[in-house]
Steps between C-alpha positions, in 0.01 A plus 500: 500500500382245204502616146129536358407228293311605168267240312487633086202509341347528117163480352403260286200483261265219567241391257174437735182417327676643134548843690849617589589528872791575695658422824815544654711213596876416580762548312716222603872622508829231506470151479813402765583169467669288779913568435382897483288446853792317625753765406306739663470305812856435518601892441253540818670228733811297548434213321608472071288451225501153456445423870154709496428307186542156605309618861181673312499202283531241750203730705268526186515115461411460897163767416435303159528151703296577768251675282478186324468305788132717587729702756440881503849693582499842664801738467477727766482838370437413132195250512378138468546296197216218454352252271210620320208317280248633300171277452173510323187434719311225427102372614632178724757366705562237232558734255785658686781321375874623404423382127172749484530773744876648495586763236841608602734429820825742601656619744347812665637810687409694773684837613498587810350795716850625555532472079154635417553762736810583309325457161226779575757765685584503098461782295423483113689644224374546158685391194503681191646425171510822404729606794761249386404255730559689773217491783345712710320555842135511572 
């Protein structure tokens, strides 16, 4: 049976209308970068670092390409990478122009059923400076 995943929380004061509120949100843990991800894969498989290095590189420069290209890419399991545009509305069709209408473009993500699914089975821990860091379930 799979470990239970925990999400950490904290609350953080938010100043709405000048009155302090609070809400929980994420506390994000490790930043892993690609050689620690690779490592990791390796230790998993048969394969050495460097090989998973070069082949998640090589694979996150097909995703980026075809993203680029207007091309949405699914990962089975995971979910579907695709380019994403944020525009203003404007009153006419003449109006609607690249130059007056788009406010940001990037590339979007989104998680499967199979991954949300995972994501909610989640419990929540609490974190709590004055436990040392050390958090605990709700």
């Amino acid at each position: 049976m799979a470990k239970k995943r925990y999400w950490t929380y904290e609350a953080k004061k938010k100043k709405v209308l000048k009155q302090d509120k609070w809400v929980a949100t994420l506390r994000r843990q490790d930043h892993l970068t690609l050689d620690e991800t690779s490592e990791m894969v390796s230790i998993r498989g048969s394969i050495l670092p460097g090989e998973v290095r070069g082949l998640l590189r090589a694979y996150l420069e097909q995703i980026r390409y075809h993203v680029l290209k207007g091309d949405s890419v699914n990962i089975q399991g995971s979910g579907t990478f695709y380019p994403k545009m944020t525009s203003k509305m404007v009153d006419t069709a003449a109006e609607a122009t690249v130059s007056n209408c788009v406010k940001d473009i990037t590339i979007g993500f989104r998680p499967s059923n199979e991954l949300k699914e995972i994501i909610n089975k989640s419990g929540f821990r609490a974190f709590s400076p004055a436990d040392n860091a050390t958090p605990r379930e709700e």
